[in-house]
C-alpha positions in Angstrom: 24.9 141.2 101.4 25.4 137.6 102.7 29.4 136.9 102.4 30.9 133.4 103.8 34.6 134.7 104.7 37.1 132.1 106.8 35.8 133.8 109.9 32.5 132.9 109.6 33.6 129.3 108.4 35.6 129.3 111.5 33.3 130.1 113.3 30.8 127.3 112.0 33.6 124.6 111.5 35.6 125.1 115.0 35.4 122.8 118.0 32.0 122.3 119.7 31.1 124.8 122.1 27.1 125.4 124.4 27.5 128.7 122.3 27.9 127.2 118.8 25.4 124.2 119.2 22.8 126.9 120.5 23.2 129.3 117.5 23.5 126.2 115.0 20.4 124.7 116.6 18.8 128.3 116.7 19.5 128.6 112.7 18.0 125.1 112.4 14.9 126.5 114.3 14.4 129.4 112.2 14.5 127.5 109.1 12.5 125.2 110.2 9.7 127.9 111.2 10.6 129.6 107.4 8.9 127.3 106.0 5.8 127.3 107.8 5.2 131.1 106.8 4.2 132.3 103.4 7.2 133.2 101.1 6.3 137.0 101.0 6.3 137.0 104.7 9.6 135.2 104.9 11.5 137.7 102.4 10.3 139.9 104.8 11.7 138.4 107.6 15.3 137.5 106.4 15.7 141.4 105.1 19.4 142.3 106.5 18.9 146.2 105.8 21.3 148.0 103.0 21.6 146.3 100.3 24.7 145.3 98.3 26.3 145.0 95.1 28.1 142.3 93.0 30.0 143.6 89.6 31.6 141.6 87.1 34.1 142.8 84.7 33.5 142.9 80.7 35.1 139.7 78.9 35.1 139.1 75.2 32.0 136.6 75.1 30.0 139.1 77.7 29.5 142.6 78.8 29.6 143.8 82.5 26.9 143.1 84.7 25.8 144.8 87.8 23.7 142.9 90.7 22.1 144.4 93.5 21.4 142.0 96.4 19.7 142.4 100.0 21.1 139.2 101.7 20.6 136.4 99.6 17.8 137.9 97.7 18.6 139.4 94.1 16.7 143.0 93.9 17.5 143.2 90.5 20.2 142.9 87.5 22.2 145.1 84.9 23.5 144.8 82.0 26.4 147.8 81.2 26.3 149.0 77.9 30.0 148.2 76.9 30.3 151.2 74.2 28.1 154.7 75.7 27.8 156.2 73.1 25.1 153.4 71.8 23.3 153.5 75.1 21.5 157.5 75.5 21.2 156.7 79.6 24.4 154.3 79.9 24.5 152.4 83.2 28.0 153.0 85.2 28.8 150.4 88.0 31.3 153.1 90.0 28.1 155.3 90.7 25.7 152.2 91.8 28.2 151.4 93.8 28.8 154.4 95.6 25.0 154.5 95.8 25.0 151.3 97.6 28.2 152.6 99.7 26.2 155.7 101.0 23.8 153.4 102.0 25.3 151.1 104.3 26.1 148.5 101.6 29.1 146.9 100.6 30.3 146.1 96.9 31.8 143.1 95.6 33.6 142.4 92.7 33.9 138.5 90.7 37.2 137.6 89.4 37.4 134.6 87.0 39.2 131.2 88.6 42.4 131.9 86.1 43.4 134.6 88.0 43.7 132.8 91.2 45.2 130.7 92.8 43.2 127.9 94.7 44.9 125.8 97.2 42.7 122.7 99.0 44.2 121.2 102.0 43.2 119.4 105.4 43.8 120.8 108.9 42.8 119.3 112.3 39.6 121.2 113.8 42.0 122.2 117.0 44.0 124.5 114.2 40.7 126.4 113.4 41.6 129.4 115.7 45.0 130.0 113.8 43.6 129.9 110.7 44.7 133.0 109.8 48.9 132.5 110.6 48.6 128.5 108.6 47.4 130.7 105.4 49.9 132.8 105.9 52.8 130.9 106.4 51.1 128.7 103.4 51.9 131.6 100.9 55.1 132.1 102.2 56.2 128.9 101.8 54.1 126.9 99.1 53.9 130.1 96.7 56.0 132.8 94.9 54.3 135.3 96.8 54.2 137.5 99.6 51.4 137.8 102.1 51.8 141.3 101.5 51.7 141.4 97.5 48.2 139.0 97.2 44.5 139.3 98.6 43.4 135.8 100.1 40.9 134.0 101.7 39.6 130.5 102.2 36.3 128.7 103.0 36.3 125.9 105.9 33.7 122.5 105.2 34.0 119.0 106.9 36.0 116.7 105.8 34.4 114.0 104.0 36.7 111.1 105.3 37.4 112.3 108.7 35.2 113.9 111.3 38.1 115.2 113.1 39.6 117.4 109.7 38.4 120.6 108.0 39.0 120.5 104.2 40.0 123.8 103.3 40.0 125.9 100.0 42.2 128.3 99.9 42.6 131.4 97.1 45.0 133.9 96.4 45.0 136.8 94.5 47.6 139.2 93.3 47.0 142.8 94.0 47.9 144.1 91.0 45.6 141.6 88.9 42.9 142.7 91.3 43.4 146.5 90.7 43.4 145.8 86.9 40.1 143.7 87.3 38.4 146.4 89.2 39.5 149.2 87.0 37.9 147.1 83.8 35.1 147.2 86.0 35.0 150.8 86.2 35.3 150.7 90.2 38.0 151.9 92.5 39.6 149.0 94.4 39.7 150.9 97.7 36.0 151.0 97.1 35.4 147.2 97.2 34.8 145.4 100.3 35.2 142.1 98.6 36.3 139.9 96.0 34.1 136.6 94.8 36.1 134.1 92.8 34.9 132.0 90.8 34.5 127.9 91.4 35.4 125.8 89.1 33.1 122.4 90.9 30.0 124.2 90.9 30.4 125.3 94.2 29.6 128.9 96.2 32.2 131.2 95.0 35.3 131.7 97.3 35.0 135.0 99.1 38.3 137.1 99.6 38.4 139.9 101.9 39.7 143.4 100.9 38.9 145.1 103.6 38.5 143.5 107.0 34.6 143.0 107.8 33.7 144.8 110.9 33.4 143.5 114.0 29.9 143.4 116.3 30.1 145.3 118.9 31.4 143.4 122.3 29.1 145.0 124.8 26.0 143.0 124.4 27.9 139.9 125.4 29.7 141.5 128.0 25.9 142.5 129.2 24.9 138.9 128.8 27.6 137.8 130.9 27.3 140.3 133.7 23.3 139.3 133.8 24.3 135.2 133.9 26.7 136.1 136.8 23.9 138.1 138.6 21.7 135.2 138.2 24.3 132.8 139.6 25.1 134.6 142.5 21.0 135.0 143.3 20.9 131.4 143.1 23.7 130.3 145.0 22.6 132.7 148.0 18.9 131.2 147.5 20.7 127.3 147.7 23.0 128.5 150.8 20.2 127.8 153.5 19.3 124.7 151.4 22.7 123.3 151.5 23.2 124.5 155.6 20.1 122.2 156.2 21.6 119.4 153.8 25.0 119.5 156.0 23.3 119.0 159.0 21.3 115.6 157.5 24.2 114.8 156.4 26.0 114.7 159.7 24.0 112.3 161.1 24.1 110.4 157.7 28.1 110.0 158.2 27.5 108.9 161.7 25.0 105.8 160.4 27.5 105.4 157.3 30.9 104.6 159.8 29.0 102.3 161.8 27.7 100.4 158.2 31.0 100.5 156.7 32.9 98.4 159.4 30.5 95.4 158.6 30.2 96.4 155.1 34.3 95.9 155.0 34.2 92.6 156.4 31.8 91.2 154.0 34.2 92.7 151.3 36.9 90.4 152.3 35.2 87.2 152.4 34.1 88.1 149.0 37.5 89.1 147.7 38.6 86.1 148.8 36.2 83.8 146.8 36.5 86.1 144.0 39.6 85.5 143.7 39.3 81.7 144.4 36.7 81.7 141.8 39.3 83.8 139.4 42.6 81.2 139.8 40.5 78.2 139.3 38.7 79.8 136.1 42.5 80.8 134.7 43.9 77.2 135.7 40.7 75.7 133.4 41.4 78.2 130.5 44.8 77.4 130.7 43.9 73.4 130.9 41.3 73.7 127.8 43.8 76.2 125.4 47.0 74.0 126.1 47.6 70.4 124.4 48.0 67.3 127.1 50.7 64.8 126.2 47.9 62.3 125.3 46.8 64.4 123.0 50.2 65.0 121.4 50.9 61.6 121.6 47.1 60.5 120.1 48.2 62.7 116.8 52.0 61.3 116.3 50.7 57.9 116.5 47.9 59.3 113.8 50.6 61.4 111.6 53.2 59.4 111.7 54.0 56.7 109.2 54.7 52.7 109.4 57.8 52.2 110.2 58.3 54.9 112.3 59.6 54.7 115.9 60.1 57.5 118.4 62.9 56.7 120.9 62.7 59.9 122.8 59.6 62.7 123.2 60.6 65.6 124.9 57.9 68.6 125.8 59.0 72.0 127.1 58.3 75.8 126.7 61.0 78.3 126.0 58.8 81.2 125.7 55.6 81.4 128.2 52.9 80.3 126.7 54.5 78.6 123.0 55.1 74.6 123.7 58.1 73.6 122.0 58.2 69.5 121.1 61.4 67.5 120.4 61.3 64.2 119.0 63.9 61.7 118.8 63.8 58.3 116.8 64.0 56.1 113.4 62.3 55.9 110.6 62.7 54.5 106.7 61.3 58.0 105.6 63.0 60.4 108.1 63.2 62.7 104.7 59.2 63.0 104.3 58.3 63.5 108.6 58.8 67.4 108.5 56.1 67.6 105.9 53.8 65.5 107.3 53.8 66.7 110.8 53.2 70.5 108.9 49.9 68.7 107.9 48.9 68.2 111.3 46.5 71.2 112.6 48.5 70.5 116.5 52.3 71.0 115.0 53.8 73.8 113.4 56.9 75.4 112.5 58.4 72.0 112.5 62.6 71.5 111.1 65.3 69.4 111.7 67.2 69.7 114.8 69.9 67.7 113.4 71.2 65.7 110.7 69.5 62.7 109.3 72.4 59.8 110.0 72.0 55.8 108.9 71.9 53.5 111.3 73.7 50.2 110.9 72.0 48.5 113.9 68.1 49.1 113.3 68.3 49.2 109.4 67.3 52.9 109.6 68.0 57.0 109.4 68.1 58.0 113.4 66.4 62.0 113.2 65.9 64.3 115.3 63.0 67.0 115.0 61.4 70.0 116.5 57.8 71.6 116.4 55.6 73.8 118.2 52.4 73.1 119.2 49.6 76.0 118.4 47.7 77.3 121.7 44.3 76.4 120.3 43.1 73.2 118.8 40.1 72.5 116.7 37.0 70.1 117.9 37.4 67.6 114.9 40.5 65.9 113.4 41.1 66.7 109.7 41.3 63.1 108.3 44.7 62.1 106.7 
């Protein structure tokens, strides 16, 4: 019976490996080759042997049902008679499913979403391999329960926001609810291999483990990997007189190589030394184009500026490298309005009083005293006043 557990998710949803991209690529392949085949044929092919069985519980709206399943194909369905004494030959799910159990099978049993509970959170794909101890600690800490009181599981799918997460579901189930549920169902809950709850989006049902699925048997791949070492070792003998004949070409190469290099090393430092000619000059024309000349600052005072304005004093400096700082000095009958106007300008910015505005007596107006930065880039056209 075909079973996604959070081992096999794991499995799917860990971190690439040449293992996992060859069995996901050999799945693709075989799906692929499915559907060139007629359907009988292809039922055929995907038999996995002993069949299983899925039973669900009687509720109030429906009786319990019984189906039989080899891999992801439904042999059949089964209604239980909920009263036998209606029924002359009543149905009874504990003896199909020991039927299925002598057989090689394994039983599962549904449990309604109300009975759970479902967790959903993310984990990196790194985490994959202690999936197991992050549930764990999840139901100690985020639940009223104890790992040891609950049945869990969780199913593993990529994260629809971020390659580099899982999103995980995650449901828990209380053994005693589980027990009851199994009972109604006429079955033992020793006797079930696994429980399938219920989703609430539409999705595959969450599968939750009750007893641990077996393992494959290790000695195949252990086989494998003594044959792939076998190989290598054939190989690397076969490339050890290929690589003593190399070494001795390649003497003679080393030889031809020393003599090359000298010259080679000479021509290196005639070229370093226009490269980095070639780099100062390109770094002094950047720096030329990206900073403002004093004509230039001088070009857009005269444009900014207003009649009746008069600069005694035009300082330009830097106080950090690479930010120009401006200070101008002078008179004017609308010292007040000059911060706002030189804000205007697409050269200045940042621009305040460095002082007070004072009268002055002897030219008829305020003396101020201002500061601005200029901005590292400028634009190719003048914005017109």
């Amino acid at each position: 019976m075909a079973v996604l557990d959070a081992g096999q998710s794991a499995r799917d949803a860990g971190p690439a490996t040449p293992a996992r991209a060859l069995h996901r690529f050999w799945r693709w392949y075989r799906d692929q080759a499915a559907l060139l085949l007629p359907a009988r044929i292809t039922r055929w092919l995907n038999d996995t042997g002993a069949p299983g069985i899925v039973v669900s519980a009687p509720t109030d709206q429906a009786p319990s049902t019984v189906t039989i399943l080899r891999g992801a194909r439904v042999l059949s369905r089964h209604v239980l008679a909920s009263d036998p004494a209606t029924d002359a030959a009543p149905l009874s799910a504990g003896a199909m499913a020991d039927k299925i159990k002598t057989s090689g099978g394994e039983v599962a049993l549904n449990i309604r979403r109300d009975m759970c509970l479902i967790r959903s959170f993310d984990i990196p794909r790194e985490a994959v391999p202690r999936l197991d101890s992050v549930l764990a600690a999840g139901i100690a800490r985020r639940t009223p329960f104890a790992p040891a009181d609950v049945y869990h599981g969780a199913s593993l799918s990529p994260h629809p926001a971020d390659p580099a997460k899982l999103a995980v579901r995650h449901a828990i189930v209380r053994r005693d609810l589980a027990d009851a549920e199994a009972q109604r169902a006429g079955l033992a809950i020793s006797g079930i291999g696994v429980l399938m709850v219920e989703a609430a989006d539409g999705s595959p049902p969450l599968a939750v483990r009750v007893v641990p699925q077996p393992q494959p048997a290790k000695w195949p791949g252990r086989l494998a990997c003594a044959l792939l070492v076998c190989g290598a070792l054939a190989l690397a003998a076969g490339a050890y007189s290929t690589l003593d004949d190399l070494t001795t070409r390649l003497a003679r190469l080393d030889t031809a190589i020393t003599s090359a290099s000298a010259k080679a090393q000479a021509v290196r430092r005639l070229v370093d030394g226009a490269g980095a000619e070639s780099a100062l000059l390109a770094g002094l024309r950047t720096a030329k184009s990206e900073r403002a000349q004093l004509m230039d600052v001088v070009e857009e005072l005269s444009r900014v500026l207003p009649d009746g304005t008069w600069i005694s004093e035009l300082r330009l400096s830097e106080d950090r490298p690479g930010e120009a700082v401006l200070s101008i000095t002078g008179y004017s009958d609308r010292a007040t309005a000059l911060v706002a106007l030189l804000d205007r300008s697409q050269m200045f910015t940042a621009t305040a009083l460095a002082s007070a505005i004072t009268p002055d007596p002897a030219e008829g107006r305020d003396r101020f005293q201002l500061q601005t930065r200029l901005v590292k880039s400028q634009p190719a056209a003048r914005p017109k006043p």
